[in-house]
C-alpha positions in Angstrom: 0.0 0.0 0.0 1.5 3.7 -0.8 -0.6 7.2 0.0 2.0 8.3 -3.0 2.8 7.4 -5.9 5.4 7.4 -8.1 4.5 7.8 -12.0 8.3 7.1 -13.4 9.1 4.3 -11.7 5.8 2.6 -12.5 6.4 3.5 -15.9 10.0 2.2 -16.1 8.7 -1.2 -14.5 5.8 -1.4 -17.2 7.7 -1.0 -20.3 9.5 -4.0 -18.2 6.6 -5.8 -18.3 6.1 -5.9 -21.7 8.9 -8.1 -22.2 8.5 -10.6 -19.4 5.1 -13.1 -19.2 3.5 -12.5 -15.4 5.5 -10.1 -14.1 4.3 -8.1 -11.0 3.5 -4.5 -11.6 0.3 -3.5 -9.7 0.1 -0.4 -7.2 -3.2 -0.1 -4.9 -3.5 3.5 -3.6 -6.0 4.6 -0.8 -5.6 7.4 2.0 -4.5 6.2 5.7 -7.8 7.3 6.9 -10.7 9.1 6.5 -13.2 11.0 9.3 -16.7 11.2 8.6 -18.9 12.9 10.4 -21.9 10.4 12.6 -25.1 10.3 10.0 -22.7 11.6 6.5 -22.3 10.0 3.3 -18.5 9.7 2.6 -16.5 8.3 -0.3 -14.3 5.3 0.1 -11.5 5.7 -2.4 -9.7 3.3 -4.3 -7.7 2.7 -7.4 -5.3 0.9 -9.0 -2.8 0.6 -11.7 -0.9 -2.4 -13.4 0.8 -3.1 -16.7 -2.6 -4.8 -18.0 -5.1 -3.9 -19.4 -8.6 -5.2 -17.1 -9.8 -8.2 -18.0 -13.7 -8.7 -17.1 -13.4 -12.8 -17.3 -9.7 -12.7 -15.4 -10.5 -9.8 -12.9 -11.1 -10.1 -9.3 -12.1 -7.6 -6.4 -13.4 -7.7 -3.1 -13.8 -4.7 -0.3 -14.1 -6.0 3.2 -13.9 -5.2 6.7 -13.0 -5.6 10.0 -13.1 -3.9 13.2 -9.8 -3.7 14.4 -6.6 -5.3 12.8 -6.6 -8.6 14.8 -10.6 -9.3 14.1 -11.6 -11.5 10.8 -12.2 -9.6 7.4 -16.2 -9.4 6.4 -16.7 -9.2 2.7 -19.5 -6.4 2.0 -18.8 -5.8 -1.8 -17.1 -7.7 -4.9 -16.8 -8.3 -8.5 -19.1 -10.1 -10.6 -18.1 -11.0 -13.8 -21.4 -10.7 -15.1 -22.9 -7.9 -12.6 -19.8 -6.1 -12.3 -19.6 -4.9 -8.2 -22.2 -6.2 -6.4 -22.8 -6.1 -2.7 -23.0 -8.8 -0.8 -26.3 -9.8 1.5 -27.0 -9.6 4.8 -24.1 -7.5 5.9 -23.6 -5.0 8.7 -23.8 -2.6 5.9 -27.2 -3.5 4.5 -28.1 -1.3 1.8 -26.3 1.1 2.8 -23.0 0.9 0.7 -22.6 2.0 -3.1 -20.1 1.1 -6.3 -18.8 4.8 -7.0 -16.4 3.7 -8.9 -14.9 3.7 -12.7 -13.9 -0.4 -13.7 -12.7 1.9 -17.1 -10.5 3.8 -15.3 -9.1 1.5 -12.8 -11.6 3.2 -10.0 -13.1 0.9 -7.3 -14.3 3.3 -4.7 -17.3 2.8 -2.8 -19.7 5.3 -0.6 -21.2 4.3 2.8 -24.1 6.3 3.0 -25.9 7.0 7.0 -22.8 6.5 8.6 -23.1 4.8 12.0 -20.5 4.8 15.1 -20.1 1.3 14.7 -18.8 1.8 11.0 -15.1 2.3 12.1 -13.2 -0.1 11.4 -10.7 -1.1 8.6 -11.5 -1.2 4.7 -9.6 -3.0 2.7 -9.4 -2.4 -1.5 -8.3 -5.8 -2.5 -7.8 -6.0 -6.5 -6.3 -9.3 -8.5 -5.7 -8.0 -12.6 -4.2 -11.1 -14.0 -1.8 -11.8 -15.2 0.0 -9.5 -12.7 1.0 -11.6 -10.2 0.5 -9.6 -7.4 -2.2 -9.1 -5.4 -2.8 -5.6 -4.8 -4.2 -4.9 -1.6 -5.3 -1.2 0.6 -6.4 -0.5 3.9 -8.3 3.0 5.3 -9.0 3.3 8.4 -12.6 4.9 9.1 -12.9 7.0 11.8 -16.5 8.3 12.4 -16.8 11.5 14.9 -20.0 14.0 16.0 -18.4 16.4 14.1 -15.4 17.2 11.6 -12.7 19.5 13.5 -12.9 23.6 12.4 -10.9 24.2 9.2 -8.1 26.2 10.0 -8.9 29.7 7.6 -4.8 30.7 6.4 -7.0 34.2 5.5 -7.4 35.0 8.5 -3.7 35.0 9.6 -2.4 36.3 6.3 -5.2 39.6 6.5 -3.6 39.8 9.9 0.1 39.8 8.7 -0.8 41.8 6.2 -2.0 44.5 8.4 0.9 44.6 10.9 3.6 44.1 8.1 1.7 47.7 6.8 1.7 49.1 10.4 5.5 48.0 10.6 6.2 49.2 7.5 4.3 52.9 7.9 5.8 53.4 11.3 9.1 53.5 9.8 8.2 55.3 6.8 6.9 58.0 9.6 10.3 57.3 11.8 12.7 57.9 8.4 10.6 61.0 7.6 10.8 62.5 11.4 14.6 61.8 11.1 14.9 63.7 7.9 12.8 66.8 9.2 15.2 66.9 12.1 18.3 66.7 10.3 17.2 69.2 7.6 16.2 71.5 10.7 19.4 71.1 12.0 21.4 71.7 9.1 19.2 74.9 8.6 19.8 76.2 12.2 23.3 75.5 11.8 23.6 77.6 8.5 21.8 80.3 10.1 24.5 80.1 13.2 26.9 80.3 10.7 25.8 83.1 8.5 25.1 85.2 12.1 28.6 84.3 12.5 30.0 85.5 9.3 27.7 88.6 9.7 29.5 89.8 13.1 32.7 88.9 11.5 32.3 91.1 8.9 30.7 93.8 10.9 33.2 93.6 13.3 36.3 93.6 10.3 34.4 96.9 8.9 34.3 98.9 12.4 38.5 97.9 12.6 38.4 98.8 9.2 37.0 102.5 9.7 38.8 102.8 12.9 41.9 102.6 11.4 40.8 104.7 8.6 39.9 107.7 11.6 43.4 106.9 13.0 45.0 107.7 9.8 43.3 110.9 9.1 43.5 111.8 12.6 47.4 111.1 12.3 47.0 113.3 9.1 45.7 116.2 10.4 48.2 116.4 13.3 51.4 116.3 10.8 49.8 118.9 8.8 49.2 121.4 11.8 53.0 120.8 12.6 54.3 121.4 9.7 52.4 125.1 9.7 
């Protein structure tokens, strides 16, 4: 039994088969297990795939069941030749399971419809295509509860994340912008410091400047009234 499966290497060992008489190339795949709600319908599935093609008058199929893995297999549903899958009588199952399958398509799932608390159990998919040799076999395990558990809703979470990713990202927008402001205030305070600066230098170089002028003509005038 595999949950996966792997399409190359069954590929790879059916281009095998072609070559060889009864060679063994048959892959049964189910889930592990299935919940289904007390009073639901649920779908059984189960397919197969082998190197041949089905043949009605060589083909063999059976579900059955059991309670747990050390009771003894019931058979509720098989293949008839004639009928195709027919269920069997007076089962614990009544009339209460379905084919819902595709024979075409290698598609033997089944629906149980009303399902009861007693239902869970083990199904097994067992499938014979000869002339594969093996004997493909599945098991699910059925586990029937009041109620299915809340699906977790990822929208939720990412609306969430989405809004405190834009908070984040807007609160440092506003932080980058503050820190500009400041630094161009600052820069403009410190020009105007500087230009005060230059202005009293200046001011003050013009007053030395006429001073010494005055000096000079007051130095003038003084030679001249000697010299008279």
């Amino acid at each position: 039994m595999q949950s996966k499966f792997d399409y190359p290497s069954l590929t790879i060992s059916c281009l095998t088969c072609t070559f060889n008489t009864g060679c063994s190339c048959m892959d049964v795949i189910v889930p592990n297990s299935i919940n289904a709600v007390n009073g639901s319908t649920v779908k059984i599935p189960c397919t197969f795939t082998s190197c041949y093609k089905m043949d009605v008058t060589k083909f063999s199929m059976n579900w059955t069941y059991k309670e747990t893995s050390n009771d003894t297999e019931e058979t509720f549903m098989s293949f008839n030749k004639k009928r195709g899958m027919v269920p069997a009588r007076f089962t614990r199952f009544g009339d209460r399971v379905t084919f819902a399958g595709n024979l075409d398509k290698n598609d033997v799932s089944i629906i149980l419809s009303d399902v009861q608390l007693d239902d869970v159990g083990i199904y097994n998919c067992n499938v014979i295509n000869p002339p594969d040799r093996i004997h493909g076999y599945g098991a699910i395990q059925l586990n029937v509860v009041t109620e299915l558990p809340p699906i977790r809703d990822s929208t939720i979470a990412v609306v969430i994340g989405a809004s405190v990713g834009g908070a984040l990202a807007l609160l440092i927008l506003s932080m980058v912008v503050v820190k500009c402001l400041r630094r161009h205030r600052t820069q403009e305070l410190i020009s105007e410091e500087k230009m005060e600066e230059e202005g009293k230098l200046e001011a003050e170089g013009v007053a030395e400047e006429e001073t010494k002028c005055g000096m000079h003509m007051f130095l003038h005038d003084i030679n001249g009234q000697l010299d008279i």
